[in-house]
C-alpha positions in Angstrom: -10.5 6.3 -8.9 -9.7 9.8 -7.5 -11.0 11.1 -4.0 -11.3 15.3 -3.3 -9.3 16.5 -0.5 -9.2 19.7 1.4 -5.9 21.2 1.5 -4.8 23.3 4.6 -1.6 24.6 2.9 0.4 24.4 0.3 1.3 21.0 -1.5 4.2 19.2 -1.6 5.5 16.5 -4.3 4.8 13.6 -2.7 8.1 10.6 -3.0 7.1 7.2 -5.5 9.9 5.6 -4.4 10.0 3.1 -1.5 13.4 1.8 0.0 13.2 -1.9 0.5 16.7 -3.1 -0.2 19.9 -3.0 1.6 21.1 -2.0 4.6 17.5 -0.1 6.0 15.0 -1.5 8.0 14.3 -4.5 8.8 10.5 -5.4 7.8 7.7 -6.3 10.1 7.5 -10.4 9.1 3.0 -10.5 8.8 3.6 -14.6 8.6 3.8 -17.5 10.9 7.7 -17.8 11.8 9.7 -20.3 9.7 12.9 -22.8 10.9 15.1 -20.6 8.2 14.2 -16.4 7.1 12.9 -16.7 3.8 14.7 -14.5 0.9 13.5 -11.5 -0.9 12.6 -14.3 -3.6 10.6 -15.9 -1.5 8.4 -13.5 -0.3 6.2 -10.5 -0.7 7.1 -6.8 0.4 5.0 -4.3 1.2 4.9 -0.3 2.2 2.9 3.0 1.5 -1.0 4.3 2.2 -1.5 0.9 5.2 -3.4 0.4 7.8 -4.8 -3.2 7.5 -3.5 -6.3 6.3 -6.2 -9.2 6.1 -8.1 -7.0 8.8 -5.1 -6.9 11.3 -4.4 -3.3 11.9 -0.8 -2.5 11.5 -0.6 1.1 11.5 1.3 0.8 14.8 4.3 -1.0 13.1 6.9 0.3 11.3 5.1 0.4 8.0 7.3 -1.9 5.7 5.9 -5.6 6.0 7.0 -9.1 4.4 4.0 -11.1 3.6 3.7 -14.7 1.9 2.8 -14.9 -1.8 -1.1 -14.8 -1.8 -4.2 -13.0 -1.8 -4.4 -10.3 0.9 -6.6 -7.4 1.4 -4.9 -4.2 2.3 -7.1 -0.9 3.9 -6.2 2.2 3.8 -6.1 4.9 6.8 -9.1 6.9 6.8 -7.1 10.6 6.9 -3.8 11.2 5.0 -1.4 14.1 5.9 2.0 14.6 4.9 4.8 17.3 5.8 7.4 18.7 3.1 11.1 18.8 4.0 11.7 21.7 6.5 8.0 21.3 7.8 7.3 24.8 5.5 3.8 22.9 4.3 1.0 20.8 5.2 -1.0 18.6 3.1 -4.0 17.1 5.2 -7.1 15.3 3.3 -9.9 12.6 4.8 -9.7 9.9 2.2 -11.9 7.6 3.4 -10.9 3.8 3.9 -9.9 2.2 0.5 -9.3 -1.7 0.0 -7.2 -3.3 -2.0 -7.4 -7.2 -3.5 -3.7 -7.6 -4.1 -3.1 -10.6 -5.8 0.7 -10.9 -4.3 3.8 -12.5 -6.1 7.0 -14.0 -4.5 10.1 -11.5 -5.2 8.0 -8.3 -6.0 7.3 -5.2 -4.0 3.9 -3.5 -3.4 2.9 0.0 -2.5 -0.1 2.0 -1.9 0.2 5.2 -2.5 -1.1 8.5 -2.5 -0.7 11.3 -5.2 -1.5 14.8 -5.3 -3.7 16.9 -8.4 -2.6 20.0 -9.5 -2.9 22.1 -7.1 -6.5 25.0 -7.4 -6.6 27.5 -4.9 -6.9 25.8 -1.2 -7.6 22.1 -2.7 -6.5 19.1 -4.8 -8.0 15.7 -6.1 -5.5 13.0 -4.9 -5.2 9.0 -6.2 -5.0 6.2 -4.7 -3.6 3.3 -6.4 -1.8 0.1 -5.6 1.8 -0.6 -7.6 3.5 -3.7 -7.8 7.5 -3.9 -8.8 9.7 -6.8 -9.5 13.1 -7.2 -7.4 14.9 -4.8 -10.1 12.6 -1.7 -9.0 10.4 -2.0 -12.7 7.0 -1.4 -12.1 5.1 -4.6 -13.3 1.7 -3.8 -12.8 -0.9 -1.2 -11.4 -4.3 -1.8 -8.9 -7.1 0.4 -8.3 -9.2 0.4 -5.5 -11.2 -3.5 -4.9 -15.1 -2.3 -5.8 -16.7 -5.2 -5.3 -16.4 -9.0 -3.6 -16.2 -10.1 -7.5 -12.6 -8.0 -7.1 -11.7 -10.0 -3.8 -12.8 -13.3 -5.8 -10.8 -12.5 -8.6 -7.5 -12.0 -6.5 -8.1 -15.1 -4.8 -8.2 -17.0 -7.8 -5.2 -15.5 -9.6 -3.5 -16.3 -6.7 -4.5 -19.6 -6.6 -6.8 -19.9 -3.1 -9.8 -19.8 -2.3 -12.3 -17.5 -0.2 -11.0 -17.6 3.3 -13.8 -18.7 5.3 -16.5 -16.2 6.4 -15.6 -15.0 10.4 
């Protein structure tokens, strides 16, 4: 699923790769707190294209989360903009909000992410997809966009819940 965005300048090659292991930062925990911290194994990471995790907005946080193994629905910022190294170009684009039914696994990585057309004249089409990663770095699977509540039903049940109730 691809949305058009304007470009103010020129475009940049936009990084795939998240850093989630080692020595970096520490992620924001999105669970209840536990007697002992849970290992990598145990739960679910998750960075990129975030705003909201099961309608809490998190844009204020540092943007790498650890979730427990689950359903959750993820939404997207509503206006993306990056900078290349040196600050030399702008990439700016109203995406709209997206959602995502990520049907999360204990030990694997998640990402939304953003990627760039080819470039014509002043614009771009860009992507928005979901990508899920074992603890090795292999990319296991890919997610568009959830389209309908069917999508959010389907999550749920591969991840072995049910609907939470209706707020």
């Amino acid at each position: 699923m691809q949305k058009h965005g304007v470009v103010l300048m020129v475009t940049f090659a936009l990084s795939a790769a998240a850093c989630v292991s080692g020595g970096g930062p520490r992620p924001d925990r999105l669970y209840p707190p536990t007697p002992q911290p849970l290992g990598p194994e145990q739960v679910s990471t998750l960075t990129g294209y975030v705003q909201f995790v099961d309608d809490k907005d998190v844009l204020s946080l540092g943007g790498y989360f650890e979730l427990l193994p689950g359903c959750h629905i993820i939404g997207t910022p509503s206006h993306w903009g990056e900078q290349s190294p040196g600050g030399t170009a702008v990439v700016y684009a109203t995406t709209g909000r997206w959602t995502f039914a990520l049907p999360m696994r204990a030990g694997h990585q998640y990402r939304i992410e953003v990627s760039t057309g080819v470039m014509k004249a002043r614009t771009s089409s860009l992507t928005i997809k979901g990508y899920e990663g074992d603890l090795g770095g292999n990319k296991t699977r890919e997610f568009e966009p959830a389209t309908s509540l069917k999508d959010i039903e389907a999550c749920y049940k591969e991840a072995g819940g049910s609907l939470p109730a209706p707020k």
